[in-house]
C-alpha positions as CSV (number, residue, x, y, z in Angstrom):
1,X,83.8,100.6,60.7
2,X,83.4,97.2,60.2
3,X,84.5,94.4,62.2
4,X,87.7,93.8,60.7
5,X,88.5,97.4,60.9
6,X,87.9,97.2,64.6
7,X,89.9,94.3,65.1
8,X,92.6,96.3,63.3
9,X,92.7,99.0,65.2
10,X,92.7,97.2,68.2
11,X,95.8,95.3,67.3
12,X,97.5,98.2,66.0
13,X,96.9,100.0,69.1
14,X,98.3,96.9,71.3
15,X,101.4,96.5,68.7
16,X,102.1,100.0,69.8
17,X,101.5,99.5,73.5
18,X,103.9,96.5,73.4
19,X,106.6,98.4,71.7
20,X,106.3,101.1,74.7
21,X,106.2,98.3,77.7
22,X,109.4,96.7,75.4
23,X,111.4,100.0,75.2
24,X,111.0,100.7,78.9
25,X,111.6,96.8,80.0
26,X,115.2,97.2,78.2
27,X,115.7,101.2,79.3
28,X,115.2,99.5,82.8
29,X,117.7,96.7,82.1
30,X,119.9,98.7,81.2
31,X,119.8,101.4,83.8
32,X,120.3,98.7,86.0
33,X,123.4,97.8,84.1
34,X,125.2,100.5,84.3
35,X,124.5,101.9,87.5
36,X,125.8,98.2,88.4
37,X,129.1,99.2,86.1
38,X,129.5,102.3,88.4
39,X,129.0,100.3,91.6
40,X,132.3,100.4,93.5
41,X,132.8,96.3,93.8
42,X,133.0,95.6,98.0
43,X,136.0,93.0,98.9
44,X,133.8,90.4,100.4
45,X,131.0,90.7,97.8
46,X,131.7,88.4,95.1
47,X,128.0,88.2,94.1
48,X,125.0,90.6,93.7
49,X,121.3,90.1,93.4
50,X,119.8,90.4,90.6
51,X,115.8,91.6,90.6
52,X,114.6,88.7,87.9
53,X,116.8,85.6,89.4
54,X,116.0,84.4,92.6
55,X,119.7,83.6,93.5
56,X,122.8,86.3,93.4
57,X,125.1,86.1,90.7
58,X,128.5,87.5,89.9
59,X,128.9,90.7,88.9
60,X,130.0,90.1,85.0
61,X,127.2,87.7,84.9
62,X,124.8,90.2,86.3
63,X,125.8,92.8,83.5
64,X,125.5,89.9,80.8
65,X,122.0,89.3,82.1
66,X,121.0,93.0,81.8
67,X,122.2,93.4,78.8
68,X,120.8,90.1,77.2
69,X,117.5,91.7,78.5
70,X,118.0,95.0,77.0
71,X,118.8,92.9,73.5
72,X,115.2,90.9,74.1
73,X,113.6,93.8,74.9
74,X,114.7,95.5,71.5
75,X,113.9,92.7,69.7
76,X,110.3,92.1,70.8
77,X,109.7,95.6,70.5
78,X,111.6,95.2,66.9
79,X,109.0,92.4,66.3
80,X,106.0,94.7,67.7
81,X,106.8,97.9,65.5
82,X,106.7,95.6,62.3
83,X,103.2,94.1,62.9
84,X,102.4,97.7,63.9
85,X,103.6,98.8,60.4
86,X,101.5,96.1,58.9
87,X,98.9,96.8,60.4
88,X,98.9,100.3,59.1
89,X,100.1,99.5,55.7
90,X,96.4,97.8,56.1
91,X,94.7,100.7,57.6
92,X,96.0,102.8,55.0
93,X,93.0,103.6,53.0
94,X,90.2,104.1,55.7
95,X,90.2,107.9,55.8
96,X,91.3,109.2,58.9
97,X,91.4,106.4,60.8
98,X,95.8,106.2,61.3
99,X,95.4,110.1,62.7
100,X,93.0,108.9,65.0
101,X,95.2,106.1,66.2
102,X,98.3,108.4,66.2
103,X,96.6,110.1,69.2
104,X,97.0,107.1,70.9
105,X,100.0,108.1,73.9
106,X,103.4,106.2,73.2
107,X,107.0,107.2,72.0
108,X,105.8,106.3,68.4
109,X,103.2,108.3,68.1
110,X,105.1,111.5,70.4
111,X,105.3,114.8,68.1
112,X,108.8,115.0,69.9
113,X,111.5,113.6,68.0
114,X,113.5,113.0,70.8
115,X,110.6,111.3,72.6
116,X,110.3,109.3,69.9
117,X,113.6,108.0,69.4
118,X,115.6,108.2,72.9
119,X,114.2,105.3,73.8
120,X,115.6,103.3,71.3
121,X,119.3,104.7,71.7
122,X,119.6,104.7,75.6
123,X,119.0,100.9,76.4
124,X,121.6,100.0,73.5
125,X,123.6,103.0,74.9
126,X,123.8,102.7,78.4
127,X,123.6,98.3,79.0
128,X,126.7,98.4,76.0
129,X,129.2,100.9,78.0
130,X,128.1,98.8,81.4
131,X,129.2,95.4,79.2
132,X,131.7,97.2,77.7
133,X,133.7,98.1,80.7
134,X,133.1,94.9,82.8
135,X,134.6,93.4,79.9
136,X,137.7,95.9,80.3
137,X,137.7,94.9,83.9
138,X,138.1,91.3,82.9
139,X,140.2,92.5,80.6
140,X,138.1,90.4,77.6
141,X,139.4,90.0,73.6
142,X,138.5,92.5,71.4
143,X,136.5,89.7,69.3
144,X,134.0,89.7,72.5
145,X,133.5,93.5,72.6
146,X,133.3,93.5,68.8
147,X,130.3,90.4,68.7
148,X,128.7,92.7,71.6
149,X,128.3,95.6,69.4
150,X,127.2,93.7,66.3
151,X,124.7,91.9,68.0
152,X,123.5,95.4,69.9
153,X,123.5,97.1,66.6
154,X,121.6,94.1,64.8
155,X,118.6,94.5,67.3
156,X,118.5,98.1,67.6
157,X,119.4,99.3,64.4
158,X,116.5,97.5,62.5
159,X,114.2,98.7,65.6
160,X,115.3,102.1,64.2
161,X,114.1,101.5,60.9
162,X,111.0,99.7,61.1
163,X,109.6,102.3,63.7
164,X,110.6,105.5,61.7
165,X,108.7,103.5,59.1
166,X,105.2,103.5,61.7
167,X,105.7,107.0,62.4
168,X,105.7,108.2,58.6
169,X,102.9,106.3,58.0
170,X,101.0,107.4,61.4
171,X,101.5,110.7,59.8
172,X,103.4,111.9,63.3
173,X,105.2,114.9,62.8
């Protein structure tokens, strides 16, 4: 291979690390988020900590923080599965060179389907309900759960796409 194959390879290989380090920075988020949603709310606590701010914050705050991570984390990981796809739209013709690659160990390139794709539905999944009830608690207009879901389904739902489109052309099964 030549040097521009190498450099390639090397990138794809990162593009699919990232979109594994995304995927589990929003799964995180959003575990966080709901086990927050299930937290029975103490009297005196009006705030709670939150691990990436260095000062506590109010509960609905908190969940609006998880989930706003859980939508960054889709998108960048949105962002990395597309370079990754152009990448291997590049890497295309070198003979078995994208089956090598595919060995490489992330959700994309998992022979499991539901390894594959559970963690693009649980961060989406899980931080939504948690938003979604704290805004029943606060007892929020339909317009705000409604721009919640459009916006969750805006990142996640291209993620979806452009990462089915990596795995066909990984050639994982």
């Amino acid at each position: 291979m030549d040097d521009i194959q190498n450099l390639l390879t090397a990138n794809l290989v990162e593009a699919l690390r990232q979109v594994q380090n995304y995927l589990v920075l929003a799964a995180g988020a959003a575990l966080s988020a709901f086990a927050l949603a299930f937290r029975p709310a103490k009297a005196q606590e009006a705030e709670v900590p939150v691990p990436i701010l260095s000062i506590p914050v109010t509960r609905s705050a908190a969940h609006l923080v998880f989930w706003g991570v859980t939508l960054i984390g889709g998108f960048m990981a949105g962002f990395s599965a597309e370079r990754a796809y152009v990448i291997a739209i590049k890497l295309k013709s070198v003979p078995g060179l994208l089956e090598a690659v595919s060995t490489f160990p992330t959700f994309a390139t998992s022979y499991m389907l539901a390894a594959r794709f559970l963690p693009i539905l649980v961060p989406p999944i899980l931080s939504g309900v948690a938003v979604w009830l704290q805004l029943q608690r606060e007892k929020a207009p339909i317009t705000a759960k409604g721009f919640m879901v459009f916006l969750t389904l805006a990142v996640y739902l291209p993620l979806w796409l452009q990462l089915g489109q990596v795995v066909r052309l990984l050639g994982t099964r």
